[in-house]
C-alpha positions in Angstrom: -18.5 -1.2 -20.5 -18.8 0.4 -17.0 -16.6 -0.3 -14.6 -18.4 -0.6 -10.6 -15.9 -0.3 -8.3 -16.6 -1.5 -4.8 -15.8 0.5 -1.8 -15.4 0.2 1.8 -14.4 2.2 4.9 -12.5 0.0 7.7 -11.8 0.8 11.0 -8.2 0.7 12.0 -6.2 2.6 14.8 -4.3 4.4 12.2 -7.9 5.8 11.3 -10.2 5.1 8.6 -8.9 3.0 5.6 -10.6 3.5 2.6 -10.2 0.7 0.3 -11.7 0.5 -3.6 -11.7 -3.2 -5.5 -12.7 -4.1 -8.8 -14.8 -6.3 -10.3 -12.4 -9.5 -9.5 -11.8 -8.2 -6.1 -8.3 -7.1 -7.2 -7.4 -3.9 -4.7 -7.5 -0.8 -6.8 -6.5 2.0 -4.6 -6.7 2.3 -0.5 -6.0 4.9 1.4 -6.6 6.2 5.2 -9.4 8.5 4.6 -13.4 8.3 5.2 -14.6 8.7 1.9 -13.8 5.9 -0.9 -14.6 8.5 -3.5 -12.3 9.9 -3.0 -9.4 7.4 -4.1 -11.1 7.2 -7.7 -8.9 9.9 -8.9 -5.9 8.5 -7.6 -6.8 4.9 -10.1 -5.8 4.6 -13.6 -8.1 5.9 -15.8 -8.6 2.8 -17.3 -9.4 1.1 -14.3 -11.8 3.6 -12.9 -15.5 3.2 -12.5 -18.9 4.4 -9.9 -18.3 3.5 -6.9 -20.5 1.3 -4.8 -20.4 1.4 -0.9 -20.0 -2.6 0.9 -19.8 -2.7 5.3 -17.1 -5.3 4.0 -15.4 -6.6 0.9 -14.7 -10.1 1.6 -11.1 -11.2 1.3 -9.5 -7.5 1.6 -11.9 -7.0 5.1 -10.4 -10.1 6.0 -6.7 -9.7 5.6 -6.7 -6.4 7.0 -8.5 -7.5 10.2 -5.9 -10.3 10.5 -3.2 -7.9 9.7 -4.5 -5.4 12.4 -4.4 -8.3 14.4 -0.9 -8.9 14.4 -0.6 -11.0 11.3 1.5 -8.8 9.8 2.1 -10.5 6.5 -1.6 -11.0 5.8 -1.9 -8.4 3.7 0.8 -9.8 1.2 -1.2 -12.0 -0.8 -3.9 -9.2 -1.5 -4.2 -8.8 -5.2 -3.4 -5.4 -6.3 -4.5 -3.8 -9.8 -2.6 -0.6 -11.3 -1.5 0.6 -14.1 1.1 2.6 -15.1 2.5 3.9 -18.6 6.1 3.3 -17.3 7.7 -0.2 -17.1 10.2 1.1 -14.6 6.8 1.6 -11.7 5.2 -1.0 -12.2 8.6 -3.0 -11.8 8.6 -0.8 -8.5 5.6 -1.7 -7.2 6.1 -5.3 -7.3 9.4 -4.8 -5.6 7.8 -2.8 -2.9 5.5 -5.8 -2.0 7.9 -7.7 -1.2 10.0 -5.6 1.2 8.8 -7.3 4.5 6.9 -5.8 7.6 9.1 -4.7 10.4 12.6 -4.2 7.9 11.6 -0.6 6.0 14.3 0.3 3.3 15.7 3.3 2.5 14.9 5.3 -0.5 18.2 4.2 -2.3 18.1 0.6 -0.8 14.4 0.4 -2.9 15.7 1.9 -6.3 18.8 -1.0 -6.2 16.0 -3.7 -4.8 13.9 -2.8 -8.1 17.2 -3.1 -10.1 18.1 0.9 -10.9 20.6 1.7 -7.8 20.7 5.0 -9.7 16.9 5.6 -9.9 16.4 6.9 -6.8 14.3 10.3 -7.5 12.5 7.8 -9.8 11.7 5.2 -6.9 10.2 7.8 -4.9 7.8 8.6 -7.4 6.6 4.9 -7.2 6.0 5.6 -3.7 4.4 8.8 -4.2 1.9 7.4 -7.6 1.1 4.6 -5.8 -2.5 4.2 -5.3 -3.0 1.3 -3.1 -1.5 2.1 0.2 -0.9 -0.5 2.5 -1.2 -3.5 -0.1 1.6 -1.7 -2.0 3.7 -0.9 1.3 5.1 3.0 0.7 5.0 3.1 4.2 7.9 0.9 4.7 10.6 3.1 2.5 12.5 6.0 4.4 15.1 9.0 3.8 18.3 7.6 3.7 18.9 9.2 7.4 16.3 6.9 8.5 13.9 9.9 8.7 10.3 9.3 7.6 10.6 11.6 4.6 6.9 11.5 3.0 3.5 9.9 3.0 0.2 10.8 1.2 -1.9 10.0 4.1 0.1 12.0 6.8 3.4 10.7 9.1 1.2 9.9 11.8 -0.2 7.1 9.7 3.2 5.9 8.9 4.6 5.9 12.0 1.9 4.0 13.4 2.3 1.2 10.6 5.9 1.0 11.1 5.6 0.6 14.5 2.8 -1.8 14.8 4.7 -4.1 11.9 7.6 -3.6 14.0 6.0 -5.7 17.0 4.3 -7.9 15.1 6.5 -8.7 11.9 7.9 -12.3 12.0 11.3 -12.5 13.7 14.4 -13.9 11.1 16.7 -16.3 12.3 19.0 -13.6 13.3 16.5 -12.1 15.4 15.8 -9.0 13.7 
């Protein structure tokens, strides 16, 4: 069976988001570039297919306008679809999407949030094979110094995240 993917450029003010969904609308891989063709080799294999180019993908174009917005959280209940041959990843990237907008984590605090305190070189491989940025928030795990540290699509693209879910993230009780 072939697989169509479809694919779609949005505008944000981080640049151009690229974002790829499958044939149940399930995110496949999203990145800040122009060309969506570019994010096929970055999807499993098995989950691969042509690419066909949409002005807007429905659910995804919404929640990423609401999220650019201010709504920072309305990119949370976005499905995602990877795969992974490790049980350990995909554990990490469930994890991930639930650290929330506006608190980042370190490095360390991710590997004991996904259960392997120890883990740590192995949770930043989870960061760095994840294909569907900004559904599967890489952006919101930093060095232990509270440096950046990494990001496929360029720091200027993370810092501009972080700070824009920093002003609009939901306040806690406590205020942070």
């Amino acid at each position: 069976m072939t697989i169509t993917l479809d694919g779609a450029v949005l505008t944000t003010p981080a640049g151009p988001l690229s974002v790829l969904t499958g044939p149940d609308g399930a995110v496949r891989a999203a990145g800040f570039t122009v060309d969506p063709e570019s994010l096929v080799p970055l999807v499993h294999p098995a989950l691969r297919g042509s690419v066909r180019r949409r002005a807007d993908l429905g659910p995804v174009t919404a929640a990423v306008t609401a999220y650019l917005d201010g709504e920072s959280t309305a990119i949370d209940p976005v499905p995602v679809q990877q795969h992974t041959g490790g049980a350990f990843q995909a554990h990490a990237w469930r994890v991930l999407r639930e650290v929330e907008p506006g608190r980042p984590v370190t490095y360390t605090a991710y590997a004991a949030l996904a259960g392997r305190p120890a883990a740590v070189r192995a949770a930043a491989a989870a960061c760095a094979r994840n294909a569907a940025a900004l559904f599967v928030p890489c952006h919101r795990v930093l060095r232990t110094d509270g440096t950046l540290g990494g990001y496929r699509w360029g720091l200027d693209v993370k810092r501009w995240l972080l700070a824009h879910e920093a002003q609009t993230a939901p306040k806690t009780p406590e205020g942070h």
